[in-house]
DOVO-376707 format. One line per 4 residues: number of its first residue (from 1); their letters; for each residue x, y, z of N, C-alpha, C. Coordinates in steps of 0.001 Angstrom, whole numbers. Layout:
REM residues N
NUM> A> X,Y,Z,X,Y,Z,X,Y,Z  ...
END
This chain:
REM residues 331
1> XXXX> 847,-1189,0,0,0,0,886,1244,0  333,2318,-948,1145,3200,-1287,512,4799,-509  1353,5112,406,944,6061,1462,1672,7821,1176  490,8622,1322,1057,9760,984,662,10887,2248
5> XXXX> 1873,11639,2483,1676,12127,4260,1564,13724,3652  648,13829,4587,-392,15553,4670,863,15990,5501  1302,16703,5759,2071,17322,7086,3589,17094,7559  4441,17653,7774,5488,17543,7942,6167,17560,9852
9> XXXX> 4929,17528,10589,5267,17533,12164,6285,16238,12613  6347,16474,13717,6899,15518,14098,6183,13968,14252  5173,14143,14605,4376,13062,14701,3982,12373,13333  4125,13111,12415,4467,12512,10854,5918,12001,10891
13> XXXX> 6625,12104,11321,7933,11153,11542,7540,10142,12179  7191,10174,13125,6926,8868,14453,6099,7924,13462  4763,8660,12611,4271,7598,11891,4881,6421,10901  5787,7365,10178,6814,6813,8947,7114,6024,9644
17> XXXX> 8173,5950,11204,8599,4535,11625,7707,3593,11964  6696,3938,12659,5671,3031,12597,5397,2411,11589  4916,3027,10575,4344,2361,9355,5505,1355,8970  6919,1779,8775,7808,919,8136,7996,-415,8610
21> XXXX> 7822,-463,10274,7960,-1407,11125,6865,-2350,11047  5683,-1424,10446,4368,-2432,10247,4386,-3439,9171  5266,-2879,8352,5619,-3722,6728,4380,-3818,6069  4455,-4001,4557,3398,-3676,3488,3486,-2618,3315
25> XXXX> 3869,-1165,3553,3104,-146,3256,4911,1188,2926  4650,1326,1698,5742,2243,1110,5021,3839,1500  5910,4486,2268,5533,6010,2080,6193,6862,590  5062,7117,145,5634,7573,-1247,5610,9014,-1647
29> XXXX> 5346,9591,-1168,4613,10992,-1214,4949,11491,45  4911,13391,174,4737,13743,1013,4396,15532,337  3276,16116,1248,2436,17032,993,3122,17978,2070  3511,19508,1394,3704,20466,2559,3195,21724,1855
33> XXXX> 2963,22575,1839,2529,23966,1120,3544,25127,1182  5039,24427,1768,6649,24552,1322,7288,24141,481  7851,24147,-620,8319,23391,-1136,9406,23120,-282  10291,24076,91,11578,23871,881,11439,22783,2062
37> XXXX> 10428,22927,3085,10081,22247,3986,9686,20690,3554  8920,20730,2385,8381,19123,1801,9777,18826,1143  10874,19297,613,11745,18671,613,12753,18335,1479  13188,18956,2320,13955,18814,3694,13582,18022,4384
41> XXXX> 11908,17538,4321,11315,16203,4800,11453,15039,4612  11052,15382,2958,11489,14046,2012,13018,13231,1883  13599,14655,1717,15009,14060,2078,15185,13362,3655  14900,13763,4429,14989,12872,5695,14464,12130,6071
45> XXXX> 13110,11785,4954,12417,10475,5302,12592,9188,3968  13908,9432,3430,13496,9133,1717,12446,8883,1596  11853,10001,1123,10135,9930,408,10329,10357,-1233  9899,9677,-2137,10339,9841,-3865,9766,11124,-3678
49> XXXX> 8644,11640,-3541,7629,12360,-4060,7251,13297,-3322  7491,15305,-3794,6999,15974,-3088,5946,16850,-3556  4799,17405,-3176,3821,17801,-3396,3425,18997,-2595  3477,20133,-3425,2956,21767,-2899,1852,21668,-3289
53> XXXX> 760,21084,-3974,-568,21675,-4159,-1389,20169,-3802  -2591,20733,-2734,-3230,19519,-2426,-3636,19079,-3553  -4426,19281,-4299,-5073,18746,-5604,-4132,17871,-6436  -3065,18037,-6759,-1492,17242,-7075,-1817,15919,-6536
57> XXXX> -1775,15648,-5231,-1668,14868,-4047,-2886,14047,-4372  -4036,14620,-4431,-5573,14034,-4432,-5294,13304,-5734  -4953,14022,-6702,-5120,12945,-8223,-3748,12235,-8194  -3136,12009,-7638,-1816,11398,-7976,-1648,9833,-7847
61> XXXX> -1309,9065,-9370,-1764,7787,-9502,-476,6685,-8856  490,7307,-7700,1439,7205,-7499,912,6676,-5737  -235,7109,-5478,-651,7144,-4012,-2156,6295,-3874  -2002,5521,-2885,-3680,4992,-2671,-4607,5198,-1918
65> XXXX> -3322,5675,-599,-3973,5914,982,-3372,7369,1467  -4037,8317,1959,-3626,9491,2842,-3184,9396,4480  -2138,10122,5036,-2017,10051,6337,-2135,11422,6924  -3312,12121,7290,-3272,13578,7416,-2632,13947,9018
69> XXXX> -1920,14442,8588,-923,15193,10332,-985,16484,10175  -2001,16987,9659,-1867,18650,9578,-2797,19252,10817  -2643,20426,10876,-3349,21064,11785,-5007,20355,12066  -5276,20658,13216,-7103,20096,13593,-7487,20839,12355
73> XXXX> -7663,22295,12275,-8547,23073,11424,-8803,22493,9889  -8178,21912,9563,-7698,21188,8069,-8024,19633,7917  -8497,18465,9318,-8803,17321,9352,-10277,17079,8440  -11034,17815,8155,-12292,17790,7140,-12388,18054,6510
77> XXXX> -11748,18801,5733,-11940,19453,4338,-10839,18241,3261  -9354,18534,4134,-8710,17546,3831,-9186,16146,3425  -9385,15653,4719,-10120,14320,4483,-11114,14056,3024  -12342,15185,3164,-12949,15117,2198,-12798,15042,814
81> XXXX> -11495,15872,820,-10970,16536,-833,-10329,14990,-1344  -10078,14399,-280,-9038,12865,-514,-10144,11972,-772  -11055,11611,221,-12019,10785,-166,-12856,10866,-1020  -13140,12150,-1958,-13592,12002,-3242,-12706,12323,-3876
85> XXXX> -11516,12068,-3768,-10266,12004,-5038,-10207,9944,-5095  -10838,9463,-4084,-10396,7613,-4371,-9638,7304,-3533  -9221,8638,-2535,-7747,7721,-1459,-8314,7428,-21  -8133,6340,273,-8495,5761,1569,-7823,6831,2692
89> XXXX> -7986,7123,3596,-7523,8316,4687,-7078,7518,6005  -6298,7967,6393,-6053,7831,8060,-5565,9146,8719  -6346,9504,9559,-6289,11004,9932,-6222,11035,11478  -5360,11914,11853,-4769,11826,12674,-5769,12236,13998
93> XXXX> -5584,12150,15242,-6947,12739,16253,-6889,13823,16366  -7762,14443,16795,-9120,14545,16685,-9918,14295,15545  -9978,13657,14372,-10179,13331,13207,-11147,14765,12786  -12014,14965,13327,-12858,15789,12943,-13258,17006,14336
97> XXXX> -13923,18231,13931,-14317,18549,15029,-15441,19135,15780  -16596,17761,14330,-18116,17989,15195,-18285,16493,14660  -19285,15601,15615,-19716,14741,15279,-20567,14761,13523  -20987,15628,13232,-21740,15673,12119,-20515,15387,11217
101> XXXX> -19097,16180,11205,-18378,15961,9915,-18018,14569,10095  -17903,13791,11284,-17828,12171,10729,-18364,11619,10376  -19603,11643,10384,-20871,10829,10037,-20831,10941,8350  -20517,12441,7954,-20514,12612,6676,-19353,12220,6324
105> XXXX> -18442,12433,6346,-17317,11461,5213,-17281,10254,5595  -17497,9203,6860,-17859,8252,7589,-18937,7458,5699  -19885,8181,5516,-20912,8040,4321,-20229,8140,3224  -19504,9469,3135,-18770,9040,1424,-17740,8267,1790
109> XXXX> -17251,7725,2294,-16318,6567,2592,-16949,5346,2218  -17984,4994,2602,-18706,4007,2481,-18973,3845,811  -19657,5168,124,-20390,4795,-917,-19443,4847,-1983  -17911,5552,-1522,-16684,4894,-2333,-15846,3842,-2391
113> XXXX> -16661,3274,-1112,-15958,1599,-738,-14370,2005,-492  -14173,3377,375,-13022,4065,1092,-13056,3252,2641  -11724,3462,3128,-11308,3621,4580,-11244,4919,5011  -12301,5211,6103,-11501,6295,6641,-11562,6005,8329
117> XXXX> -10569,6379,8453,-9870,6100,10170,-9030,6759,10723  -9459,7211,12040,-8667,8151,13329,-7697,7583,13488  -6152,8212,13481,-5184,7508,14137,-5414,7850,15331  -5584,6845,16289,-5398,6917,17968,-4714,5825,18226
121> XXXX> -3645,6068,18746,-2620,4398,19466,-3497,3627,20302  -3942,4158,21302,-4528,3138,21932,-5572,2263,21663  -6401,2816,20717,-7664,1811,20109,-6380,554,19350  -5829,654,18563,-5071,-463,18235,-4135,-1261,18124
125> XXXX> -3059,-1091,19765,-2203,-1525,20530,-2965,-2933,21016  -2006,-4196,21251,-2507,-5270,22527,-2895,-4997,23682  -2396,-3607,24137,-2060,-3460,25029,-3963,-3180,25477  -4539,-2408,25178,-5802,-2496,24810,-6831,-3559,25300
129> XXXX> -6556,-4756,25268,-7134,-6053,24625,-6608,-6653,26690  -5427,-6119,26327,-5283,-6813,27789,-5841,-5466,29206  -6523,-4589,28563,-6930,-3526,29952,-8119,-4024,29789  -9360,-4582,28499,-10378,-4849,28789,-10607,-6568,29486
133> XXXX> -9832,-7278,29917,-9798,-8109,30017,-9250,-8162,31897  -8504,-7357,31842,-7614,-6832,33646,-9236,-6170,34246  -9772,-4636,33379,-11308,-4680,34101,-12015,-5381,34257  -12025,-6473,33688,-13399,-7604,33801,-12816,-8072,35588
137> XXXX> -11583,-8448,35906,-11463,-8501,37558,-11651,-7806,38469  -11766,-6390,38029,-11691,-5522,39142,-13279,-5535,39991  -14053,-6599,39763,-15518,-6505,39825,-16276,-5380,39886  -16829,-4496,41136,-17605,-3436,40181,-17388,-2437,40873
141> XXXX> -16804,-1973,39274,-15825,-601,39431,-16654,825,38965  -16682,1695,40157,-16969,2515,40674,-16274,3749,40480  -15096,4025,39787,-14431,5231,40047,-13282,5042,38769  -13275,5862,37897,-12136,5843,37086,-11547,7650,36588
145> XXXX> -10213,7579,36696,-9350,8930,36381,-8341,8489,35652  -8770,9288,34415,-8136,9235,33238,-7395,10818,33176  -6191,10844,33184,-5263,11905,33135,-4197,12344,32269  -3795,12822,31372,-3317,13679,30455,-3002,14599,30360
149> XXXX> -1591,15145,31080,-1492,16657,31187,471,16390,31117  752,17262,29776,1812,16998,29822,2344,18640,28911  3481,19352,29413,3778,20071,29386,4545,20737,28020  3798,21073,27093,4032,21058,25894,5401,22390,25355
153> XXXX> 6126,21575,24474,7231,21986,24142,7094,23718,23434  5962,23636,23399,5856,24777,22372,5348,25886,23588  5076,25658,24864,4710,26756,25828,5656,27759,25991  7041,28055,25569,7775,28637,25962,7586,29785,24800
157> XXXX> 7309,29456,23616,7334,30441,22814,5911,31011,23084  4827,30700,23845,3698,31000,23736,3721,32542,24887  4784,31951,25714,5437,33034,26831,5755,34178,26051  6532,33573,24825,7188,35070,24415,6609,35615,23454
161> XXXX> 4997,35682,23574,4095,36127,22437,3887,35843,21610  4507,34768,21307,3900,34318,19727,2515,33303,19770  2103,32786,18709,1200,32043,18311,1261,30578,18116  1733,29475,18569,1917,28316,17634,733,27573,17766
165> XXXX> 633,27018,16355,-230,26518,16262,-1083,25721,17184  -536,25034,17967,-1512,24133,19199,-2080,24880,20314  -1901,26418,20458,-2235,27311,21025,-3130,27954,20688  -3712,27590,19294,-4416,28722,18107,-5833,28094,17897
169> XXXX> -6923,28835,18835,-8021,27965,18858,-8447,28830,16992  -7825,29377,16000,-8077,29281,14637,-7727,28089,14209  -6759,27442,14476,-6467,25984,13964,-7464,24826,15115  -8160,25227,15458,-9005,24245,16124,-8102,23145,16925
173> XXXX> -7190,24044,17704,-6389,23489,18868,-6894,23448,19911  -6162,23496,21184,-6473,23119,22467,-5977,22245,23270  -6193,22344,24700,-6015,21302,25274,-6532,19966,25236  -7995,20468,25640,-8920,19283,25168,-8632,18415,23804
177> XXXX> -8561,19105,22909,-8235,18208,21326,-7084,17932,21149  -6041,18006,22313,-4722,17610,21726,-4205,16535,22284  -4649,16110,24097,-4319,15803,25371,-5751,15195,25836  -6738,15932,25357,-8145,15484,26401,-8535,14050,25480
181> XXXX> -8682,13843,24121,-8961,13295,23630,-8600,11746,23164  -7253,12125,24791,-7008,10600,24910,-7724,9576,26190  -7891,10685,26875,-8896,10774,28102,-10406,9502,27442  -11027,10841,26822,-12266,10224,26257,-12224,8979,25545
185> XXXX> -11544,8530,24822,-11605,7318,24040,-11226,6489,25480  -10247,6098,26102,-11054,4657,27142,-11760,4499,27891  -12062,6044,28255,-13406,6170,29038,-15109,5595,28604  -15074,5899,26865,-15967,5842,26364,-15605,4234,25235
189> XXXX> -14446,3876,25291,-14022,2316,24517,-14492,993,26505  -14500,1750,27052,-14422,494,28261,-15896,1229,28956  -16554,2162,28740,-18024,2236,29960,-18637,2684,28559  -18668,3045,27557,-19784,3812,26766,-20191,5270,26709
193> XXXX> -21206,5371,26122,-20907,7136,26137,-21904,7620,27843  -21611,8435,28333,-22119,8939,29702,-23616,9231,29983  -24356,9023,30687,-25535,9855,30661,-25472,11184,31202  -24233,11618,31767,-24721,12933,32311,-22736,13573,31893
197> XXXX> -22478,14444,31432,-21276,15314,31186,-21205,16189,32008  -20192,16764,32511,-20037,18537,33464,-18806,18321,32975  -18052,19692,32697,-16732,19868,32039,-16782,21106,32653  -15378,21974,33072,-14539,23241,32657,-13469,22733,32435
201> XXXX> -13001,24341,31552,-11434,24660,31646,-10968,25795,31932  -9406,26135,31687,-8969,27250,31804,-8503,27480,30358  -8668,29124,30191,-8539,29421,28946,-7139,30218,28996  -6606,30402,28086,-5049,31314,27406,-5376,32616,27077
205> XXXX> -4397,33119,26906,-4552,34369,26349,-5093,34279,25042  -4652,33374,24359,-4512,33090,22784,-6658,33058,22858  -7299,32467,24024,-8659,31813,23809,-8704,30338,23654  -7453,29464,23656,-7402,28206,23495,-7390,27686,24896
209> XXXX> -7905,26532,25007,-7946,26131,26880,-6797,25191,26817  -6084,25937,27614,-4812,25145,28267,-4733,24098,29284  -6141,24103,29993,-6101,22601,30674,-7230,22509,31299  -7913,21428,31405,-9722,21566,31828,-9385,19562,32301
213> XXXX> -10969,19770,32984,-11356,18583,33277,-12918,18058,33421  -12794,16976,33048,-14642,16766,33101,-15043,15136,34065  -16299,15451,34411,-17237,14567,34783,-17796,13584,34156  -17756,12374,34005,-18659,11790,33161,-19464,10460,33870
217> XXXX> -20763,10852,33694,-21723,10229,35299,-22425,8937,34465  -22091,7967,35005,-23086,6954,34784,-23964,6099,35639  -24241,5189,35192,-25673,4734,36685,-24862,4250,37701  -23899,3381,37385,-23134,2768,38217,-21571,3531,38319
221> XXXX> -21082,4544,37920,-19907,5269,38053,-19473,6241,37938  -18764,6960,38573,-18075,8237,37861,-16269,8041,37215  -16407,8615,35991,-15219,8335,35028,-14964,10410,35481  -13812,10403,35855,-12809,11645,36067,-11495,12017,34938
225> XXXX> -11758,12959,33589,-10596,13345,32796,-10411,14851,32705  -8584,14575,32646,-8304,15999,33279,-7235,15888,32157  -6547,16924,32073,-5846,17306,30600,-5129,18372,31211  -3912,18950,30280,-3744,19897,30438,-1898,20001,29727
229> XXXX> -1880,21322,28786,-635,21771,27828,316,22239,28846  -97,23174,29724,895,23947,30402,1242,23415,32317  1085,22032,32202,1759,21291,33753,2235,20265,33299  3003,19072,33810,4137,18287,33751,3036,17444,34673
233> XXXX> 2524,15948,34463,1527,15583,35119,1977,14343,35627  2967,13590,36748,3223,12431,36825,2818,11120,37124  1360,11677,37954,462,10463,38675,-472,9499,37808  -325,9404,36483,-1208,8408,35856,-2203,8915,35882
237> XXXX> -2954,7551,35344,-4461,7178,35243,-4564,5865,36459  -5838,5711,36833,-6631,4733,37188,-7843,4308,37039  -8045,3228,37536,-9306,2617,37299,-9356,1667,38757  -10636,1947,39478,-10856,1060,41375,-12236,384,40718
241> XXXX> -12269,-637,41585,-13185,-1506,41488,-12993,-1989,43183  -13810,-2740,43452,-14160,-3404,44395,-13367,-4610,44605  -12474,-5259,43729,-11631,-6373,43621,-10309,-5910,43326  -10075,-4727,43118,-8667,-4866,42775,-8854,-3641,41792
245> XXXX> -7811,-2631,41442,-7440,-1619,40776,-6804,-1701,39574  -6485,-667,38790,-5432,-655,37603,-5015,894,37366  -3508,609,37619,-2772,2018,37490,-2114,2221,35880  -1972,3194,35390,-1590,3535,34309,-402,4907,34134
249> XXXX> 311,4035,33492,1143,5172,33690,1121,6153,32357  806,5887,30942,634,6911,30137,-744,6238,29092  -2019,7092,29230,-3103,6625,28820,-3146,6903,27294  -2139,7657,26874,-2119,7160,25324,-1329,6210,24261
253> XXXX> -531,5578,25266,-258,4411,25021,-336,2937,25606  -717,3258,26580,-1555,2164,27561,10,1550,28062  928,2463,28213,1668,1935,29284,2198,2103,30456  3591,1274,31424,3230,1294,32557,1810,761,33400
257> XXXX> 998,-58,32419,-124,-496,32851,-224,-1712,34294  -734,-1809,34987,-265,-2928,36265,-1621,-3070,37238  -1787,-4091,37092,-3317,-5026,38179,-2995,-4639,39199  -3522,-4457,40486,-3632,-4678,41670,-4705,-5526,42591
261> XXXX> -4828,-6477,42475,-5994,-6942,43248,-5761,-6869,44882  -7488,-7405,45517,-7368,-6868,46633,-6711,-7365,47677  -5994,-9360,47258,-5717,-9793,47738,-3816,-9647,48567  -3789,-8713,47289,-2283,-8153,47893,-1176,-8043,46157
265> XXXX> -1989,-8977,45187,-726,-9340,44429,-1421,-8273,43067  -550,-8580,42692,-320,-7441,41039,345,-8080,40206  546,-7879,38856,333,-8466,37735,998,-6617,36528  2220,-7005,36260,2114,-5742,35394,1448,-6447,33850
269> XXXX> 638,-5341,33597,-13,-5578,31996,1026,-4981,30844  1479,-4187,30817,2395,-3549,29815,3105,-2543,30277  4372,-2817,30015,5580,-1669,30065,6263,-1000,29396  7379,-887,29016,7346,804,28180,6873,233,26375
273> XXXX> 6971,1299,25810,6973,1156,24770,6903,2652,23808  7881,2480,22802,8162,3657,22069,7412,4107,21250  7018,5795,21014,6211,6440,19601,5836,5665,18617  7418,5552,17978,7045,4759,16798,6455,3116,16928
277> XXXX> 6476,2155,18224,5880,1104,18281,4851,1212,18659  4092,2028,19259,2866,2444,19384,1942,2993,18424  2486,3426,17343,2127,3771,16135,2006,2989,15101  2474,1730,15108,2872,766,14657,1340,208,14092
281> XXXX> 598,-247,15431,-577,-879,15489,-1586,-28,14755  -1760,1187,14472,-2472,2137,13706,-2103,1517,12464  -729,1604,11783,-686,1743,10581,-1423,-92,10159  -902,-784,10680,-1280,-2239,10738,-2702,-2237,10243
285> XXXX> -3352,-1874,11240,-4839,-1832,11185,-5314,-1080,10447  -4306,-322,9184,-5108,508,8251,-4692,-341,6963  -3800,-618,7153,-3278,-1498,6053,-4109,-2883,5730  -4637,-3392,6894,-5342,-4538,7287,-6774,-4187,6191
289> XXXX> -7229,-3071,6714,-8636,-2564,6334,-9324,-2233,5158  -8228,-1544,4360,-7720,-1379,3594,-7512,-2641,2408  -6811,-3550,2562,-6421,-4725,1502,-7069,-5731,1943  -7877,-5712,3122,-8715,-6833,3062,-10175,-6135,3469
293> XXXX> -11065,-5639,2917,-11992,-5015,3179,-13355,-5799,3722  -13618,-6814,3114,-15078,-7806,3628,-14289,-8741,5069  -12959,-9133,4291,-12365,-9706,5788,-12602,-9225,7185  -12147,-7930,7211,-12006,-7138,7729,-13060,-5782,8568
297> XXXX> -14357,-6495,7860,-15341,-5420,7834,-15862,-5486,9292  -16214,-6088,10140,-16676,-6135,11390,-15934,-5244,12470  -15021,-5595,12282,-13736,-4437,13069,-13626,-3620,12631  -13609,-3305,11548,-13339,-1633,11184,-14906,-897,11707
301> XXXX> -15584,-1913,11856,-17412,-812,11743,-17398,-585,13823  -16992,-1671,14242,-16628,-1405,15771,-15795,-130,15978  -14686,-92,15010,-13946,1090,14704,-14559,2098,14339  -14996,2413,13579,-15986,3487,12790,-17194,3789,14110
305> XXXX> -17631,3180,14895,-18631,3091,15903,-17843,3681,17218  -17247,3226,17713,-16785,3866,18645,-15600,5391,18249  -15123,5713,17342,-15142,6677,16898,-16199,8268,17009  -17243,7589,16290,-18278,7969,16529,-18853,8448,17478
309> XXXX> -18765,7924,18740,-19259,7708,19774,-18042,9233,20676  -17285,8572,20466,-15903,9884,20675,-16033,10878,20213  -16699,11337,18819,-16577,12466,18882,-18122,13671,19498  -19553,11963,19516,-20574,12862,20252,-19904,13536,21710
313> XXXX> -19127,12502,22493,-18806,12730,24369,-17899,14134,23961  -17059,14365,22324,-16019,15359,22406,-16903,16539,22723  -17740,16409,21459,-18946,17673,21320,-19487,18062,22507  -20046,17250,23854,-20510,17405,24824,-19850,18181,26144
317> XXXX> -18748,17905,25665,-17623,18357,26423,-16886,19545,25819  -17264,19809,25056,-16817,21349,24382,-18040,21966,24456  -19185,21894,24413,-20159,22441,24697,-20652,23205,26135  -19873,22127,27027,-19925,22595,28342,-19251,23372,28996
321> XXXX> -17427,23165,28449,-16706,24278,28824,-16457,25215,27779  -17468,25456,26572,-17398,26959,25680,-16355,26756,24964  -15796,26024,24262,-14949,25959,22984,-15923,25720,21878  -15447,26671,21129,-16265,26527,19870,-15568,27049,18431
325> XXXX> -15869,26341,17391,-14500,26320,16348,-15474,26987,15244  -15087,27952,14735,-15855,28429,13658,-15627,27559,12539  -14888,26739,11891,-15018,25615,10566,-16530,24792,11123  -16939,24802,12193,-17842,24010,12457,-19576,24815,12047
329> XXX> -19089,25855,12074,-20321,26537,11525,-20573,26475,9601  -19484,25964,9055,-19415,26382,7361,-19044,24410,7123  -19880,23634,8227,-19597,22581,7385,-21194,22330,6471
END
């Protein structure tokens, strides 16, 4: 499978190793609206192929699948312009940033017999597979804090007045969409979506919220996620039950993961593991989806479904603490 990358961030690096490590899948292409920059990329990722104009990219018989790493503000239009150009998508999280724009390319995906899919590590790591399986012991669990607050590299220039992009609620940044949105997916992949939401945050100068936390109430629990760009956050995640606990040490890759039951003993579930091997399992599972499509179809629609489901709890939770993205008004 022949892969062509939207974006030149860093996390478009981390993917390339991932993907390579996943095997099957040549990065062939790469898209920047620099030329200088899409080549300084290319050269450091040997990528054949560089591309200044999206439309280039969309018709290009050189590419099959998209990997979009560009700004939030650009995850829908993008997406769209690709999925009615014929290229299967994998787009990076927040994929979209109203439930309505997934549902709709979610549809022209379908009626082009396309993939389209959120990169999130943790939906398609093992690591995953073994936390829903560690909750089934904890018997009945009552209390979960999901935490995400890690001190972003780019705060220092934000000190010295400038703008960068993850600061720029015009690029449909934030805390919440950068950090929170790892929160919500196991909250809502292991209990479902909430019956009752309460959210704040704190906002920036810029208007982007630099770190918030929400409520999410169900009959039998309260799920606790807290986020945040501008603190250094060391205490994990958890999950208590009545039989035994589970500590987490980074909830977007599900590691440092470790049982505690009540009897005294513990059980670690997963320990470290790197960017690019965590990324790994994304590209896998697009590649999977992708070249085997009827094989494959049950899992990807669980995929496509809980997706879904992520971005109603996102909406609910931006609704409550007042973020609001003007692309969302002109979809």
């Amino acid at each position: 499978m022949r892969i062509g990358i939207i974006g030149t961030s860093a996390i478009a690096g981390h993917f390339i190793t991932g993907a390579r490590l996943a095997g099957g899948i040549e990065i062939a292409a790469v898209y920047s609206r620099r030329a200088e920059t899409g080549e300084a990329f290319a050269h450091a990722w040997e990528i054949p192929l560089v591309y200044t104009r999206l439309g280039d990219l969309a018709q290009s018989a050189a590419v099959d699948a998209v990997y979009i790493a560009s700004p939030n503000v650009f995850h829908y239009p993008q997406s769209k312009q690709m999925l009615e150009s014929g290229k299967h998508v994998l787009c990076e999280k927040p994929i979209v940033t109203a439930p309505e724009q997934f549902e709709q390319l979610h549809a022209l995906a379908e009626e082009r017999g396309l993939i389209y899919m959120e990169a999130i590590m943790m939906r398609y790591l093992p690591a995953r597979e073994s936390l829903h399986r560690a909750v089934a012991e904890l018997g009945r669990v009552t209390t979960a804090r999901f935490d995400f607050s890690q001190l972003s590299s780019r705060y220092p220039a934000l000190l010295r007045g400038e703008l960068p992009n993850i600061f720029n609620p015009a690029m449909a940044a934030g805390g919440l969409m950068d950090l929170g949105v790892y929160c919500v997916y196991p909250a809502v992949d292991l209990f479902g979506e909430p019956e009752g939401v309460r959210a704040s945050a704190g906002f920036l100068s810029t208007g982007a919220d630099g770190f918030g936390s929400a409520c999410l109430s169900y009959s039998e629990r309260e799920v606790l996620l807290s986020w945040s760009k501008i603190g250094q956050g060391y205490t994990g995640s958890e999950i208590l039950g009545d039989r035994g606990s589970i500590t987490i040490r980074s909830i977007s890759m599900l590691t440092g993961m470790e049982l505690h039951l009540a009897d005294g003993t513990h059980r670690m579930l997963c320990g470290a593991l790197d960017k690019a091997a965590a990324m790994c399992g994304e590209a896998k599972a697009f590649r999977r989806f992708v070249q085997a499509q009827e094989q494959h179809r049950a899992s990807y629609e669980q995929v496509s479904a809980l997706t879904s489901r992520v971005c109603r709890v996102m909406e609910r939770i931006r609704r409550e603490v007042g973020i609001s993205f003007e692309m969302q008004e002109r979809l």
